[in-house]
PyMOL Python script that loads the backbone (N, CA, C, O; Angstrom):
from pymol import cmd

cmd.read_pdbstr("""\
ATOM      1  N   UNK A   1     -34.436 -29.184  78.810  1.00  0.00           N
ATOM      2  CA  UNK A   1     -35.106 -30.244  79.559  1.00  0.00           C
ATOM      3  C   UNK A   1     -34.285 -31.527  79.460  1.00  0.00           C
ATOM      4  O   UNK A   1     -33.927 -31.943  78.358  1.00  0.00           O
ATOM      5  N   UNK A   2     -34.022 -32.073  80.436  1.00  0.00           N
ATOM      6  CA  UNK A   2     -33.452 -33.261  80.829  1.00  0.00           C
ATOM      7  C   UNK A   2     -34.377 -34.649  80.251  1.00  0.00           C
ATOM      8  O   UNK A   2     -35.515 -34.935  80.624  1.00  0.00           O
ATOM      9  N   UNK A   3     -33.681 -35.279  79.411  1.00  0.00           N
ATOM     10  CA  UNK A   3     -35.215 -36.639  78.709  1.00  0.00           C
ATOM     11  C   UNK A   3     -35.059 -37.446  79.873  1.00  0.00           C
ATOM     12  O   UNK A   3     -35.949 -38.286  80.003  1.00  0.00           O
ATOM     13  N   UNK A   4     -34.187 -37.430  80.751  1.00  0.00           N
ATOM     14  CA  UNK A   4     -34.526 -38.652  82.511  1.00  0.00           C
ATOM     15  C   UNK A   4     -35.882 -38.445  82.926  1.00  0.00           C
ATOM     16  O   UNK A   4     -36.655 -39.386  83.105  1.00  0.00           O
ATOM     17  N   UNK A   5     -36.257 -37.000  83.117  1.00  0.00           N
ATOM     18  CA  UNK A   5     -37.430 -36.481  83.637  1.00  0.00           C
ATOM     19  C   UNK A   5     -38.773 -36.959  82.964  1.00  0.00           C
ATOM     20  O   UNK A   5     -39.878 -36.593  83.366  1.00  0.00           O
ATOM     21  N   UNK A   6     -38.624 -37.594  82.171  1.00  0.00           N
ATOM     22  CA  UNK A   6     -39.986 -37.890  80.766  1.00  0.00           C
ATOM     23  C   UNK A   6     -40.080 -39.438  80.447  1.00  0.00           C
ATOM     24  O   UNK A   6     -39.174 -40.084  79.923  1.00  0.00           O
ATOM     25  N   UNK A   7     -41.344 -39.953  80.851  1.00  0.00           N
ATOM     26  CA  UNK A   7     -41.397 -41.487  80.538  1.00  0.00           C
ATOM     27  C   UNK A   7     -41.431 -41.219  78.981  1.00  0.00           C
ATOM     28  O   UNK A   7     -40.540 -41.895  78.467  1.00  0.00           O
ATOM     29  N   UNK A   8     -42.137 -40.474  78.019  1.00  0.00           N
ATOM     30  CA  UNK A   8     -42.303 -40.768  76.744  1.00  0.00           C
ATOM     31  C   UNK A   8     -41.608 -39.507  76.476  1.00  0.00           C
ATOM     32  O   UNK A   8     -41.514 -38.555  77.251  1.00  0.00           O
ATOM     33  N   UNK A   9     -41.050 -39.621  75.094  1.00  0.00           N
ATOM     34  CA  UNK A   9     -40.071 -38.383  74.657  1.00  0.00           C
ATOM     35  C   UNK A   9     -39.938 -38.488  73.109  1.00  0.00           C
ATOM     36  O   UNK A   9     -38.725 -38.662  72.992  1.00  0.00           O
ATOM     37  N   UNK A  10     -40.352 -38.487  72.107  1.00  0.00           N
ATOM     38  CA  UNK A  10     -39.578 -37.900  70.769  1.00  0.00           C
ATOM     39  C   UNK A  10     -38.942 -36.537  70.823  1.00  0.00           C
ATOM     40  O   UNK A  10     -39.462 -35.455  70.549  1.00  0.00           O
ATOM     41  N   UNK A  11     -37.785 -36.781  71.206  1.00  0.00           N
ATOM     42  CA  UNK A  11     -36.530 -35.271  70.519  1.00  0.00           C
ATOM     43  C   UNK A  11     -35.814 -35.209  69.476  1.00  0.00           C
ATOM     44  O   UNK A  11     -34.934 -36.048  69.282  1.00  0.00           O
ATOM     45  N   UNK A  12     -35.973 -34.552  68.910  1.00  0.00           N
ATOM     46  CA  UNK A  12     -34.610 -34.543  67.675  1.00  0.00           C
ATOM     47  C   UNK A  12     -34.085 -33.083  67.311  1.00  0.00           C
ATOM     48  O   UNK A  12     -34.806 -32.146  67.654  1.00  0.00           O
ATOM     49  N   UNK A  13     -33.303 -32.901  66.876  1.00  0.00           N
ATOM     50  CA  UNK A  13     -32.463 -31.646  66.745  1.00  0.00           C
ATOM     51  C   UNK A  13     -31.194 -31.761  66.122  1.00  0.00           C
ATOM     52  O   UNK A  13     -30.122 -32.151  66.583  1.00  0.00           O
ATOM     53  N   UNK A  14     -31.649 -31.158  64.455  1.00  0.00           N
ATOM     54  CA  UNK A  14     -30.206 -31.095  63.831  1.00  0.00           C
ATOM     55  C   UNK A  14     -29.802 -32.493  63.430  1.00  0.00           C
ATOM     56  O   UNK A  14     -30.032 -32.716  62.241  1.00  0.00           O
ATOM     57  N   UNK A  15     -29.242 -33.534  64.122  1.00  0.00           N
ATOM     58  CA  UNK A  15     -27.877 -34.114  64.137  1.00  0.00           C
ATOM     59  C   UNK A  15     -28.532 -35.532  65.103  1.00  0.00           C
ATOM     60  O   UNK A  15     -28.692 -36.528  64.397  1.00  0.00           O
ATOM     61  N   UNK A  16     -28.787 -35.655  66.101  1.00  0.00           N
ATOM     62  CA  UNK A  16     -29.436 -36.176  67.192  1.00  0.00           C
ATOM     63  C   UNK A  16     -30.681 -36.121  67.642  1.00  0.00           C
ATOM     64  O   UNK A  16     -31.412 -35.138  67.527  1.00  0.00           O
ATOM     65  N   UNK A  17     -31.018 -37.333  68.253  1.00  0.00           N
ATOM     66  CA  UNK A  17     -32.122 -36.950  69.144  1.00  0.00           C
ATOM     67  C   UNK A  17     -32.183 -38.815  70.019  1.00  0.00           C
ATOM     68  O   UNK A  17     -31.294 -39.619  70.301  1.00  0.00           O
ATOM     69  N   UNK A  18     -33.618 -38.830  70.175  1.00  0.00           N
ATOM     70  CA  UNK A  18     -33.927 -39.805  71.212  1.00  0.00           C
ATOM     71  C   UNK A  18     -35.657 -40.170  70.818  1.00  0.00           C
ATOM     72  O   UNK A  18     -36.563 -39.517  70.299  1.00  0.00           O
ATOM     73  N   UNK A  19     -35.558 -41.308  71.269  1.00  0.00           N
ATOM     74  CA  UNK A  19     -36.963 -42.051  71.207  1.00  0.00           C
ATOM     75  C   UNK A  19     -37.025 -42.965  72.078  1.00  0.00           C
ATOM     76  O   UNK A  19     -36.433 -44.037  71.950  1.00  0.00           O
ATOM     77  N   UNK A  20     -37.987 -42.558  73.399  1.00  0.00           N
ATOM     78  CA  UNK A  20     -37.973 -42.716  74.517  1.00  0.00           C
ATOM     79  C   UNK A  20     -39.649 -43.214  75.066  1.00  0.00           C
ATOM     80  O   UNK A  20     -40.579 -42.408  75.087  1.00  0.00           O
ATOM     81  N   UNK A  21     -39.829 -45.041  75.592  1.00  0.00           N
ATOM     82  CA  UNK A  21     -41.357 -44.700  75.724  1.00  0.00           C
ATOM     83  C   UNK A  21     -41.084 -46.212  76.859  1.00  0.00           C
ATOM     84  O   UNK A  21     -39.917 -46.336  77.231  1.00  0.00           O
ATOM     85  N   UNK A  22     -41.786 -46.957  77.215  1.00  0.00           N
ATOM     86  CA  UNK A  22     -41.907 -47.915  78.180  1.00  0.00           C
ATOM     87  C   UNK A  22     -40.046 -48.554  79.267  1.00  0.00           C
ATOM     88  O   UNK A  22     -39.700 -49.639  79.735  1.00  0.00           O
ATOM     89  N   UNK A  23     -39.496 -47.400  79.221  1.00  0.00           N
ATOM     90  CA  UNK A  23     -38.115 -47.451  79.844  1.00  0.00           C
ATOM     91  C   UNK A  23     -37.096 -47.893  78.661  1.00  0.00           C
ATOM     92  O   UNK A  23     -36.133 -48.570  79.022  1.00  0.00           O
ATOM     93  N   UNK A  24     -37.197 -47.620  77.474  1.00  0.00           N
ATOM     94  CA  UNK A  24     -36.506 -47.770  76.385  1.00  0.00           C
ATOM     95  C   UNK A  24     -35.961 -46.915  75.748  1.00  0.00           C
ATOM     96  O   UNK A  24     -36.577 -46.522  74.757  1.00  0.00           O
ATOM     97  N   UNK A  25     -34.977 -46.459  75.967  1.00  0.00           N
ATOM     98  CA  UNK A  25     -34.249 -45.216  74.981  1.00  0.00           C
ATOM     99  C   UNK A  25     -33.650 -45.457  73.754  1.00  0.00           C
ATOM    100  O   UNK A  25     -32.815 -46.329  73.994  1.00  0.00           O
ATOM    101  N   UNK A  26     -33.590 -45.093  72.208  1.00  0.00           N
ATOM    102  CA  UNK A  26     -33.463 -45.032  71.514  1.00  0.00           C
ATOM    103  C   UNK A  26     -32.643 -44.715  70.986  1.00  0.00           C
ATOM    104  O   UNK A  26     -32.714 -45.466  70.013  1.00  0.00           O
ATOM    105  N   UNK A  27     -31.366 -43.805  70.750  1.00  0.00           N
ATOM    106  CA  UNK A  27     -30.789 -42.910  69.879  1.00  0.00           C
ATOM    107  C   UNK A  27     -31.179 -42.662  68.307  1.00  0.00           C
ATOM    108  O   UNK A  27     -31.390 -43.510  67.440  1.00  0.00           O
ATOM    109  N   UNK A  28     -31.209 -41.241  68.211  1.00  0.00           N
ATOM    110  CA  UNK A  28     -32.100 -41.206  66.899  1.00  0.00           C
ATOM    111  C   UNK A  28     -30.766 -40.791  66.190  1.00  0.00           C
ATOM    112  O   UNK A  28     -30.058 -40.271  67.052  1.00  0.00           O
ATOM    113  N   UNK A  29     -30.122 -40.804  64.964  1.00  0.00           N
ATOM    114  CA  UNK A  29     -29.335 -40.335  63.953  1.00  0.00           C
ATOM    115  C   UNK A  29     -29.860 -39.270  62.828  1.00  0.00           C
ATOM    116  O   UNK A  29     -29.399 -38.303  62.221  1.00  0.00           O
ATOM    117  N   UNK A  30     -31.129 -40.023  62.899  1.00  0.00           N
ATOM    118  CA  UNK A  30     -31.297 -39.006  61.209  1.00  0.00           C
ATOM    119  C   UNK A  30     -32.908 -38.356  61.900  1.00  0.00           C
ATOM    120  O   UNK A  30     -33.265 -38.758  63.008  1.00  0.00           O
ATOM    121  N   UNK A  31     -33.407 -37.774  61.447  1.00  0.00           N
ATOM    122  CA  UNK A  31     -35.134 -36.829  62.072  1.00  0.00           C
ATOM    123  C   UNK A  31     -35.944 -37.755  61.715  1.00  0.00           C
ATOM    124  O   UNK A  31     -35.754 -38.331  60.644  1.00  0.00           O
ATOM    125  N   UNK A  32     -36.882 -38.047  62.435  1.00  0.00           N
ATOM    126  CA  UNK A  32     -37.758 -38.936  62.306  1.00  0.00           C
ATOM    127  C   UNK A  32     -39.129 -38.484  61.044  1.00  0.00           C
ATOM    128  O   UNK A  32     -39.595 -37.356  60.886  1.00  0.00           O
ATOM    129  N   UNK A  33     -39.387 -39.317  60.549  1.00  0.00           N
ATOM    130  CA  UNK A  33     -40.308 -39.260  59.261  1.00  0.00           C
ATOM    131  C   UNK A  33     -41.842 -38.711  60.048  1.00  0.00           C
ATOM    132  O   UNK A  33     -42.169 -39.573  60.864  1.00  0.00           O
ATOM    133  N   UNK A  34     -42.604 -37.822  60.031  1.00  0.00           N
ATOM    134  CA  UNK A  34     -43.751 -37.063  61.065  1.00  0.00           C
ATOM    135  C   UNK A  34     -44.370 -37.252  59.308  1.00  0.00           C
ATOM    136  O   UNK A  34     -45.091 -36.262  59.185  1.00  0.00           O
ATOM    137  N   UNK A  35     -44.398 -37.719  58.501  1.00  0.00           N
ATOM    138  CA  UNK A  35     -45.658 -37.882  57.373  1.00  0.00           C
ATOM    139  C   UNK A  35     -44.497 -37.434  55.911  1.00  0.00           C
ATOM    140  O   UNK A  35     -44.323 -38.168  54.938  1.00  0.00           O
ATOM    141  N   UNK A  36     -43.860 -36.119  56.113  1.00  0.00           N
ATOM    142  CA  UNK A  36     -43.848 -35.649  55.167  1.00  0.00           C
ATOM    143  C   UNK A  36     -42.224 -35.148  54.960  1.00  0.00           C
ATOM    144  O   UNK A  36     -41.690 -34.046  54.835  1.00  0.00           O
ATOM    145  N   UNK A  37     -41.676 -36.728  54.995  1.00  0.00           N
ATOM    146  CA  UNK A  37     -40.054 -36.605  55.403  1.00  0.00           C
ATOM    147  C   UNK A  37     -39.545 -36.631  56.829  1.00  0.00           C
ATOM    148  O   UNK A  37     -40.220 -36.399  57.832  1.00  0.00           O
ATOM    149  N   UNK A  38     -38.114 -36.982  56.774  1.00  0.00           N
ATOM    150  CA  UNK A  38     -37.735 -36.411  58.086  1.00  0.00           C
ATOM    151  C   UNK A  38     -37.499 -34.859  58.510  1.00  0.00           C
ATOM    152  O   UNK A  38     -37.178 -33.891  57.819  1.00  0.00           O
ATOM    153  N   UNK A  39     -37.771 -34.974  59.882  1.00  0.00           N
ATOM    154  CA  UNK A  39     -37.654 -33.474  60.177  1.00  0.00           C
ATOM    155  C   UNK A  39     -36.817 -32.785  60.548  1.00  0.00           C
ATOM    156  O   UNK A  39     -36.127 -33.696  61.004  1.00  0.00           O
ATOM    157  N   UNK A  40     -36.112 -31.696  60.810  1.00  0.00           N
ATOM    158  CA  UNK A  40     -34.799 -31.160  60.927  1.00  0.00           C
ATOM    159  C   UNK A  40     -35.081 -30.832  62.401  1.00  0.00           C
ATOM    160  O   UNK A  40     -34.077 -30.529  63.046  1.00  0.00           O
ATOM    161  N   UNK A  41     -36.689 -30.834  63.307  1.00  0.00           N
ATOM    162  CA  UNK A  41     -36.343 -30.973  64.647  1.00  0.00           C
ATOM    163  C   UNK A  41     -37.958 -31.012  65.245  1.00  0.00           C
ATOM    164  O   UNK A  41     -38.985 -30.487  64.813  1.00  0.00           O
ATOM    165  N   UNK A  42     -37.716 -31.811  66.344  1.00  0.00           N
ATOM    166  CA  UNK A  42     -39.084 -32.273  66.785  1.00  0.00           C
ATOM    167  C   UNK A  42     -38.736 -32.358  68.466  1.00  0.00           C
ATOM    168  O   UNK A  42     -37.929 -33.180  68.899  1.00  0.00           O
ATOM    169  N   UNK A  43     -39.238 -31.690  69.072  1.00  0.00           N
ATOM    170  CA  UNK A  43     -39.659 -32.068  70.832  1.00  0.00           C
ATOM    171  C   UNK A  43     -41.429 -32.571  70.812  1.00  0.00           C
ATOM    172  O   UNK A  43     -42.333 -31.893  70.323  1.00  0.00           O
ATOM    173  N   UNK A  44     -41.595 -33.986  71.511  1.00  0.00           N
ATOM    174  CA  UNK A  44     -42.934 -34.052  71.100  1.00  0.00           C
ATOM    175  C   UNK A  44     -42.706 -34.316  73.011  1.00  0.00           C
ATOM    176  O   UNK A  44     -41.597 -34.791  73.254  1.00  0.00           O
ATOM    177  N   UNK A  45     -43.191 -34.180  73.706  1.00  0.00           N
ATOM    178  CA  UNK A  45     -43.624 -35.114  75.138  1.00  0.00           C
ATOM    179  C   UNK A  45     -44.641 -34.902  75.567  1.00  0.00           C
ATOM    180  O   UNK A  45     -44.825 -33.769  76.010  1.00  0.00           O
ATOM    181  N   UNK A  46     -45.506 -35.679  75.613  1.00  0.00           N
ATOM    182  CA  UNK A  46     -46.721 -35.574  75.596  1.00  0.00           C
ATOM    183  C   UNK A  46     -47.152 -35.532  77.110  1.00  0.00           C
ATOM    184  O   UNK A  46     -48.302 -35.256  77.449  1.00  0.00           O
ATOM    185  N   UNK A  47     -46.315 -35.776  77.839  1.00  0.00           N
ATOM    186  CA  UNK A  47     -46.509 -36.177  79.257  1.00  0.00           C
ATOM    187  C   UNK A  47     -46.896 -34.586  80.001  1.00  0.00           C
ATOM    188  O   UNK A  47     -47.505 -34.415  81.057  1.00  0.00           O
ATOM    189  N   UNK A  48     -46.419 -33.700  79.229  1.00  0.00           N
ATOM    190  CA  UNK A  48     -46.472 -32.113  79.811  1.00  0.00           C
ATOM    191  C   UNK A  48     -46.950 -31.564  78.610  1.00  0.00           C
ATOM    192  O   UNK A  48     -46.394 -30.482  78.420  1.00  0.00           O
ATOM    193  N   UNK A  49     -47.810 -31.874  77.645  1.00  0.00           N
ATOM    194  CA  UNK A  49     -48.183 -31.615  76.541  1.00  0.00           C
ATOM    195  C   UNK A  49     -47.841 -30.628  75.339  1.00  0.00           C
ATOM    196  O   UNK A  49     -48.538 -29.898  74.635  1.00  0.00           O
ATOM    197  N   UNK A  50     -46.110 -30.982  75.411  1.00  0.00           N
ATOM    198  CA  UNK A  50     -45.539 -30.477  74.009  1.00  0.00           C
ATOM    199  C   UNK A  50     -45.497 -31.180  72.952  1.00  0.00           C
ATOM    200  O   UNK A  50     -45.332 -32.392  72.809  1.00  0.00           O
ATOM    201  N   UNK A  51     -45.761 -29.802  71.717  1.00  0.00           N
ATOM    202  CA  UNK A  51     -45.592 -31.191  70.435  1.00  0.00           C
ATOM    203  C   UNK A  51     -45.197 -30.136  69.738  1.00  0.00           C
ATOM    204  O   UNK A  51     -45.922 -29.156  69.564  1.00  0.00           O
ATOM    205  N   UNK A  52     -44.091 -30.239  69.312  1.00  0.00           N
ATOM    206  CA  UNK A  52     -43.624 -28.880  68.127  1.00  0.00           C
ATOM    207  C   UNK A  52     -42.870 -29.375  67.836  1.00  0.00           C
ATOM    208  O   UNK A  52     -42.079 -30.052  68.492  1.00  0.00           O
ATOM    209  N   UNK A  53     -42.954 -29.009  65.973  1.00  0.00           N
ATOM    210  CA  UNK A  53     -41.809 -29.323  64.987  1.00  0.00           C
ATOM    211  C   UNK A  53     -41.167 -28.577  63.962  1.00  0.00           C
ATOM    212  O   UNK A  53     -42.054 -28.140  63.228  1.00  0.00           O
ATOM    213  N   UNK A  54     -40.554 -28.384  63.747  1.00  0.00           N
ATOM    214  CA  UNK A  54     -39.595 -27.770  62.708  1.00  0.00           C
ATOM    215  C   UNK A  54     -39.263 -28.712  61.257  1.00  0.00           C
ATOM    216  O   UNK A  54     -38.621 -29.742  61.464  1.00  0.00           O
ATOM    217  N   UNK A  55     -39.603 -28.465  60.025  1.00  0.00           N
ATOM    218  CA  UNK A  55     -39.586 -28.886  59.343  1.00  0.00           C
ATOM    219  C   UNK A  55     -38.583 -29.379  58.627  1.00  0.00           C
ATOM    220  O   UNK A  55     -38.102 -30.467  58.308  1.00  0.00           O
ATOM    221  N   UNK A  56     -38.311 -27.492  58.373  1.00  0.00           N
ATOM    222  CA  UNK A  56     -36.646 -28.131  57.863  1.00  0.00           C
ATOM    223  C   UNK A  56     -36.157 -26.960  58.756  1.00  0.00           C
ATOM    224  O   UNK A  56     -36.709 -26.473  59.742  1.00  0.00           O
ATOM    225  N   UNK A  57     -34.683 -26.548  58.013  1.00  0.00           N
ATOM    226  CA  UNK A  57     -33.839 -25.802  59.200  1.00  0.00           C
ATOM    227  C   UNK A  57     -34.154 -24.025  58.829  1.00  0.00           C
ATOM    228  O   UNK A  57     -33.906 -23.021  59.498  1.00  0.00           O
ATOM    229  N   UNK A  58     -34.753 -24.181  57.573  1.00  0.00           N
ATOM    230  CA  UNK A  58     -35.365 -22.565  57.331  1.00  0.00           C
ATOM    231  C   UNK A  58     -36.666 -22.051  57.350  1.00  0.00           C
ATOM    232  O   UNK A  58     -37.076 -20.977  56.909  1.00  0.00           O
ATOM    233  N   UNK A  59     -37.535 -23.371  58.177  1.00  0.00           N
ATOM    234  CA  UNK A  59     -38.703 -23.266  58.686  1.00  0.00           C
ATOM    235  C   UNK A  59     -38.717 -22.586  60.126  1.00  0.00           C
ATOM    236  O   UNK A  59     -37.709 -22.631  60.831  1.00  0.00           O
ATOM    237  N   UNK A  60     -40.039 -21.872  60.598  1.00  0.00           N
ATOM    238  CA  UNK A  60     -40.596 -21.448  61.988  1.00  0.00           C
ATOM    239  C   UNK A  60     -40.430 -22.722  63.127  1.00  0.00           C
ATOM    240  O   UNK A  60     -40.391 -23.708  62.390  1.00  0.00           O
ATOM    241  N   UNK A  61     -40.325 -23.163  64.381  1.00  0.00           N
ATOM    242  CA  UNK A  61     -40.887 -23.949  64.716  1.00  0.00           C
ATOM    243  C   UNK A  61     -42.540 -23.674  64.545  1.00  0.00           C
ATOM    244  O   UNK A  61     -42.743 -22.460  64.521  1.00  0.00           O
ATOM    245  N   UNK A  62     -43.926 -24.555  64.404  1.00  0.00           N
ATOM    246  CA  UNK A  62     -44.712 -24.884  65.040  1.00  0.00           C
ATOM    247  C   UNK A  62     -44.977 -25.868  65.763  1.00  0.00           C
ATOM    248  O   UNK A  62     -44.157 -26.630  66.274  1.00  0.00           O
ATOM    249  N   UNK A  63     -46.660 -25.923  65.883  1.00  0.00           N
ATOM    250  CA  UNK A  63     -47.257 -26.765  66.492  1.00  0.00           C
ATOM    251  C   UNK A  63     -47.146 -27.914  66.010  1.00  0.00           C
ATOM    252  O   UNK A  63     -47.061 -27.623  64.818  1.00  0.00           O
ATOM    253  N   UNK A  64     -47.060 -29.413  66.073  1.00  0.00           N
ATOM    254  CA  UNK A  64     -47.754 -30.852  65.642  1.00  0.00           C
ATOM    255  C   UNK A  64     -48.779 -30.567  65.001  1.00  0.00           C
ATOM    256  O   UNK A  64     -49.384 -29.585  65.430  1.00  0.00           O
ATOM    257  N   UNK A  65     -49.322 -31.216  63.869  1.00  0.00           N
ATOM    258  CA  UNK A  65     -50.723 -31.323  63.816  1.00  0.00           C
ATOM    259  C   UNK A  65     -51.300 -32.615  64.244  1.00  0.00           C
ATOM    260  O   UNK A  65     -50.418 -33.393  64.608  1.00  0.00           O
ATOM    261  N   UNK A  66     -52.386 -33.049  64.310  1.00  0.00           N
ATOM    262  CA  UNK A  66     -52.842 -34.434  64.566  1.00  0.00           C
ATOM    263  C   UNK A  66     -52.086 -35.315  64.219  1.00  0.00           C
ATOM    264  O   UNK A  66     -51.437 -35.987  65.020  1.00  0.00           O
ATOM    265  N   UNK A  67     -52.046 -35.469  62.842  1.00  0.00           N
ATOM    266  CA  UNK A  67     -51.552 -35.907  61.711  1.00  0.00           C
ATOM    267  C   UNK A  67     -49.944 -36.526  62.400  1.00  0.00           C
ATOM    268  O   UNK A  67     -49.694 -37.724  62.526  1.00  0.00           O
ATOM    269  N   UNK A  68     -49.205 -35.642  62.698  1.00  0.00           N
ATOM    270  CA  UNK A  68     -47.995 -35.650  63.535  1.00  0.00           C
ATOM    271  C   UNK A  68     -47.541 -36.200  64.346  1.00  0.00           C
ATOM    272  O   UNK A  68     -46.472 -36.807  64.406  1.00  0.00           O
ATOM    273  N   UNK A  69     -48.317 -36.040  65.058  1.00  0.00           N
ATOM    274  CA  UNK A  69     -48.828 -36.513  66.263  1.00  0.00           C
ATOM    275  C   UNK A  69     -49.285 -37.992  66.102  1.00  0.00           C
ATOM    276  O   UNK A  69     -48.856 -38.640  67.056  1.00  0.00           O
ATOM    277  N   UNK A  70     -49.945 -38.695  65.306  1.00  0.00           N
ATOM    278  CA  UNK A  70     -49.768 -39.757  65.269  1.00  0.00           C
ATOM    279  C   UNK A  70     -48.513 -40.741  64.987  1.00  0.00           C
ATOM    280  O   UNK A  70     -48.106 -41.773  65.520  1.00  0.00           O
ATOM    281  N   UNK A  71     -47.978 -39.725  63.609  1.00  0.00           N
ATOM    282  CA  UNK A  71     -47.009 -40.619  63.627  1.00  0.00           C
ATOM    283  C   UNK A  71     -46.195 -40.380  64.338  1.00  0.00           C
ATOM    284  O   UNK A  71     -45.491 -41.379  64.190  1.00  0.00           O
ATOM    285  N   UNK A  72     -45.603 -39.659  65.203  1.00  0.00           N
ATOM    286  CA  UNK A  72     -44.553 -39.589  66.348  1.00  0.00           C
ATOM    287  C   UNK A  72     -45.203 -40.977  67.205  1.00  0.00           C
ATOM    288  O   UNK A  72     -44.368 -41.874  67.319  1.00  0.00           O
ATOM    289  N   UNK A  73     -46.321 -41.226  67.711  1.00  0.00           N
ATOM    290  CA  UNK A  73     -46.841 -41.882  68.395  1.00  0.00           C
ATOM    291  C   UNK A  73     -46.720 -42.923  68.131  1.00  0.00           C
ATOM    292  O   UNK A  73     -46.734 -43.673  69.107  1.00  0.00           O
ATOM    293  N   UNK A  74     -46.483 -43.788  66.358  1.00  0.00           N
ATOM    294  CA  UNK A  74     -46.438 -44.615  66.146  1.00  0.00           C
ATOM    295  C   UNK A  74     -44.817 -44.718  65.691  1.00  0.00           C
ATOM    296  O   UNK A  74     -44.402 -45.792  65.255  1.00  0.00           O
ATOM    297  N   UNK A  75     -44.071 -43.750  65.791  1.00  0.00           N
ATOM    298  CA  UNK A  75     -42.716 -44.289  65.813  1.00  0.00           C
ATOM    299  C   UNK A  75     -42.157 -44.897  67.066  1.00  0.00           C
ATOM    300  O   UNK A  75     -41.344 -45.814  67.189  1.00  0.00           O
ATOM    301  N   UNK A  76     -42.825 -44.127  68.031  1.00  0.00           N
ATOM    302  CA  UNK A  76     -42.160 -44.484  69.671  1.00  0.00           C
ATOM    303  C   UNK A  76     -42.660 -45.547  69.833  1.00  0.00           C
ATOM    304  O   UNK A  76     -41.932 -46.328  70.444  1.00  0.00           O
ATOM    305  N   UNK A  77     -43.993 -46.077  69.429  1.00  0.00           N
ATOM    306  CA  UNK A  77     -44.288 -47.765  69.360  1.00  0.00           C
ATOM    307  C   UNK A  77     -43.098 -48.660  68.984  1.00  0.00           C
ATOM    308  O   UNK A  77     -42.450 -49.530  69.565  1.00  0.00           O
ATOM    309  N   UNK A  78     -43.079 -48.059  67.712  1.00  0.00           N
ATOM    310  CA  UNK A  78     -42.210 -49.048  66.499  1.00  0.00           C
ATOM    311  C   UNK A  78     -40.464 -49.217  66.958  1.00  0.00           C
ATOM    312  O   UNK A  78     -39.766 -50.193  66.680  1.00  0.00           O
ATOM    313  N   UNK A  79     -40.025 -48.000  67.711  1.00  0.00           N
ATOM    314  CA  UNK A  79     -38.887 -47.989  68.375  1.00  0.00           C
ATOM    315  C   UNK A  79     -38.528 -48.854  69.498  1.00  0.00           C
ATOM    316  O   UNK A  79     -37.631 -49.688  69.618  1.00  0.00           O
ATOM    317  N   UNK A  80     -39.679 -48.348  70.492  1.00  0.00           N
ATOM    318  CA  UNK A  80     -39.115 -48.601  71.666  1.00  0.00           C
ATOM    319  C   UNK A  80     -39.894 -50.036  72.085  1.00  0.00           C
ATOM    320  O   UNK A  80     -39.331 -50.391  73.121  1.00  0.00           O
ATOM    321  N   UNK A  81     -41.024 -51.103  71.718  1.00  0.00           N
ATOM    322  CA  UNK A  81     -41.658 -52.020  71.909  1.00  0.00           C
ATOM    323  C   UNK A  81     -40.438 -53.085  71.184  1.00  0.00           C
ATOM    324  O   UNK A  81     -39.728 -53.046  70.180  1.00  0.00           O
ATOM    325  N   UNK A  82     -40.686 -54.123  72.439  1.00  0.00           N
ATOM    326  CA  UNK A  82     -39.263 -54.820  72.374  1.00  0.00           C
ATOM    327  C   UNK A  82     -39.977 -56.580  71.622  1.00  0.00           C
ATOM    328  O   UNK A  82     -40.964 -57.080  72.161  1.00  0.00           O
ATOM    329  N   UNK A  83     -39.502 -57.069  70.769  1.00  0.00           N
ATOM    330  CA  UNK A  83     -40.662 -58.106  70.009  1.00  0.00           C
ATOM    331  C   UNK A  83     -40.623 -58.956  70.799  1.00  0.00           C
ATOM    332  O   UNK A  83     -39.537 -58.999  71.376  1.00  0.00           O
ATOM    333  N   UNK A  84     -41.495 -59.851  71.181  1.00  0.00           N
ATOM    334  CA  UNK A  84     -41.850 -60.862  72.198  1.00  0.00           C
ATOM    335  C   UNK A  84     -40.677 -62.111  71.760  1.00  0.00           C
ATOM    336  O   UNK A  84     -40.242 -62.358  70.636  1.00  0.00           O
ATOM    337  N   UNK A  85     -40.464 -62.546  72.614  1.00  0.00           N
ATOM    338  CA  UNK A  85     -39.674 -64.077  72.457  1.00  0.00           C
ATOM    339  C   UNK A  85     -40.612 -64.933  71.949  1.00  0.00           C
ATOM    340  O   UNK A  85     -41.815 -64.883  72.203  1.00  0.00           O
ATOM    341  N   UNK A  86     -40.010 -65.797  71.159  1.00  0.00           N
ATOM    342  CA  UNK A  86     -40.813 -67.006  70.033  1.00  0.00           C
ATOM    343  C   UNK A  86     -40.789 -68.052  70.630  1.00  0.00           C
ATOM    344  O   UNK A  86     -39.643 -68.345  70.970  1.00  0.00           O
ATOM    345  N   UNK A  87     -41.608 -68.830  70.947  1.00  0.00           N
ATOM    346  CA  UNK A  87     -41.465 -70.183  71.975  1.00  0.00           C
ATOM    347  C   UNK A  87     -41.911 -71.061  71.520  1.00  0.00           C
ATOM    348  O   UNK A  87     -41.903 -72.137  72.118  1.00  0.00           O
TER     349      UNK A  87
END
""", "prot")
cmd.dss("prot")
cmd.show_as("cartoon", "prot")
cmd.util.cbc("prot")
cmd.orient("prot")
């Protein structure tokens, strides 16, 4: 999947990924922290309602849990929300 196609996007994989939400793209370096460390791989887009993660690299993929799911939600805040100008 192409991340152009997706207003909101947490990807990561391995090595890379992206954090993608109000026309703001991100580059990710290291797996984003989902509660319980970073993860060795995460497609979350909620826009077509995927959320699966991989823990580490000798884990199954699954599902998100809630839990997950929030914090993906609150990283793409914390990423991509640009801080207001101080006046």
């Amino acid at each position: 999947m192409t991340d152009s196609y997706y207003y909101t996007r947490l990807r990561f994989s391995g090595h890379h990924g992206i954090a993608k939400m109000h026309g703001i793209t991100v580059s990710l370096v290291t797996g984003p922290d989902l509660g319980d460390g970073p993860v060795w791989a995460c497609e979350y887009t909620p826009e077509i309602g995927v959320a699966q993660v991989q823990p580490r690299a000798v884990d199954p993929v699954r599902d998100m849990t809630r839990f997950e799911i929030a914090c993906a939600d609150s990283i793409l805040r914390r990423l991509t929300t640009m801080p207001e100008v101080q006046r």
